[in-house]
C-alpha positions in Angstrom: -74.0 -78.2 16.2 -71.1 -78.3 13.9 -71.1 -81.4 11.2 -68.6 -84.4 11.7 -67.2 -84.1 8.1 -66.4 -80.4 8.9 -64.8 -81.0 12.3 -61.0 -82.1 11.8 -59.1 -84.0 14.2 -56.7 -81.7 16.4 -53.6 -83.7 14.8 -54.5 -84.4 11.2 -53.3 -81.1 10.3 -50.1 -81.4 12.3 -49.5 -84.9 10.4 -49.7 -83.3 7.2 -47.5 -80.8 7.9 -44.8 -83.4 9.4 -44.1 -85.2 5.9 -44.1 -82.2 3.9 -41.7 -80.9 6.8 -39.4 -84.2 6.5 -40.0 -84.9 2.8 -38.3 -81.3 2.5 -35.7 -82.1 5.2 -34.9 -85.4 3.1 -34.5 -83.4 -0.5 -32.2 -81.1 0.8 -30.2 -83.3 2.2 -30.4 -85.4 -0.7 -29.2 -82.3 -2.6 -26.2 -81.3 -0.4 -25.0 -84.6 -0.6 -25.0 -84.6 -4.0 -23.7 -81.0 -4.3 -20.5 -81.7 -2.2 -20.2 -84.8 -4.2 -19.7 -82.9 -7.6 -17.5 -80.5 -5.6 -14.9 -82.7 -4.3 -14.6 -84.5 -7.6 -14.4 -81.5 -9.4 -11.4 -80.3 -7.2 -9.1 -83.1 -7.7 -9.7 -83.4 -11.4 -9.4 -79.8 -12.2 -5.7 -79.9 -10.4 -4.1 -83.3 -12.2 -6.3 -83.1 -15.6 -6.1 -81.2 -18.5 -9.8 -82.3 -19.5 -11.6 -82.1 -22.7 -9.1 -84.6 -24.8 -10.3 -87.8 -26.1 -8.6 -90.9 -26.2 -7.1 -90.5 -29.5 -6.9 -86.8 -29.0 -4.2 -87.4 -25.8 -2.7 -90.5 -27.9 -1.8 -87.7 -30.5 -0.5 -85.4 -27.3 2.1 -88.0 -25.9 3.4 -88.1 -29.5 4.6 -84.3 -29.3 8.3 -83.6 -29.2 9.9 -82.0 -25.7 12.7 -80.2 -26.1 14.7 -79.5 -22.6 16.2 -76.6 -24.8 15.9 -75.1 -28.3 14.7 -77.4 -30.7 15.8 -79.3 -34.0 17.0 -76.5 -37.0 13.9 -75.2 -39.0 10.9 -72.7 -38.8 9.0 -72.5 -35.5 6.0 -70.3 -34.9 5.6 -69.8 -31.0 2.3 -70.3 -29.4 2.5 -69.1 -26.1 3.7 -70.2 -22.6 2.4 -74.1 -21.7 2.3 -75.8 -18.2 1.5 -79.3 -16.8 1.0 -80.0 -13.5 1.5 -83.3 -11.8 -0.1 -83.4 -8.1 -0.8 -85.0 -4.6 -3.6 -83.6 -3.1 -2.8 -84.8 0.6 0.0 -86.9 2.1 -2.3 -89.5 2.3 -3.4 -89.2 -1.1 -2.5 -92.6 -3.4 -1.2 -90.5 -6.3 2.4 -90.3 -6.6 3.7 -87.0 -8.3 6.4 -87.8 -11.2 8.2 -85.8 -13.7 6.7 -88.6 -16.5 3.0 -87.2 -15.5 3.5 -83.5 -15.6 5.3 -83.6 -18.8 2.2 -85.8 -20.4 -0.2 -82.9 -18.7 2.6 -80.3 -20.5 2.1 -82.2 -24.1 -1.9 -82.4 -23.3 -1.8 -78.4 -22.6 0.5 -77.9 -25.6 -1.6 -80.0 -28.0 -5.1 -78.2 -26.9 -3.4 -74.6 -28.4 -2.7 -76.2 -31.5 1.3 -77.0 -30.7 3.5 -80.0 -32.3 6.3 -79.4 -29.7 7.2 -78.0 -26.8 10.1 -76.2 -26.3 12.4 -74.8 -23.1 10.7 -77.5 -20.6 12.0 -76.7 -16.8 10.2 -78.8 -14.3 10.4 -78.0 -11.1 9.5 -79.8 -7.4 7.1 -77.9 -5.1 5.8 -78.7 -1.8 3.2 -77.0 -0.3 4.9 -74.5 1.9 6.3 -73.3 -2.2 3.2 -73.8 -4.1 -0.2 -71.9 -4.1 -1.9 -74.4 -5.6 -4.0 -76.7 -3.1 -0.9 -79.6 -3.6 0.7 -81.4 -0.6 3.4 -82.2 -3.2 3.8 -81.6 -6.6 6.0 -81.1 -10.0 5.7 -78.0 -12.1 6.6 -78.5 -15.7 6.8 -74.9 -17.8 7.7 -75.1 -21.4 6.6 -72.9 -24.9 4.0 -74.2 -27.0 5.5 -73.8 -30.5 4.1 -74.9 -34.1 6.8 -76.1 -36.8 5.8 -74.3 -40.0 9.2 -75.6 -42.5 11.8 -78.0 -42.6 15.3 -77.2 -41.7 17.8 -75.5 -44.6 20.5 -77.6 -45.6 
């Protein structure tokens, strides 16, 4: 005859295995939730932000000069080709696209290379039969980045 302490009931074993079944079950959706959470912010930020600045560091952005054409006489060093980006993700989306916000993400993209203007700004309307970007609507401002190195001869 076999011993009670070594005979196990039929279900014990099957109860064990249940929670470490659902406590599994439970962390991964725990983990997806969280996962797609990230995700989704990640996606609307990465479109509208140029991230990274502080608050004193985009102060010092929205003081930089935009020039519609060339600017002021004296020495410019060119940096390189900016953009800012202004965007509504769906058409139910809150945020309202303006010319204001891309040129602020323009001076935010300009200041992170090191610019103290931004020359030849063109901004242009897209919608999203135009644009590749994942924007219902948006406004695409393209300028050059460009560092003033003298003052202007007289």
């Amino acid at each position: 005859m076999i011993p009670d302490a070594l005979v196990r009931h039929p279900l014990e074993r099957t109860d064990r295995s249940c929670r470490h079944f659902y406590r599994e079950k439970v962390l991964v959706r725990i983990a997806v939730a969280v996962l797609s959470a990230l995700l989704a912010g990640c996606d609307k930020m990465s479109t509208r932000f140029v991230s990274g600045l502080s608050a004193e560091e985009r102060a010092q952005a929205a003081e930089l000069p935009v020039y519609r054409g060339q600017p002021p006489e004296g020495t410019y060093r060119t940096i390189g080709p900016v953009e800012g980006l202004s965007c509504r993700i769906t058409h139910d989306d809150v945020y309202q696209v303006s010319e204001e916000n891309a040129i602020e993400e323009l001076q935010r993209a300009a200041f992170r290379v090191g610019a103290n203007a931004v020359t030849n700004v063109d901004c242009a309307r897209e919608d999203r039969s135009q644009s590749a970007r994942r924007c219902f609507r948006s406004i695409n401002c393209r300028g050059v980045a460009v560092r003033r190195t003298g003052e202007a001869s007289n």
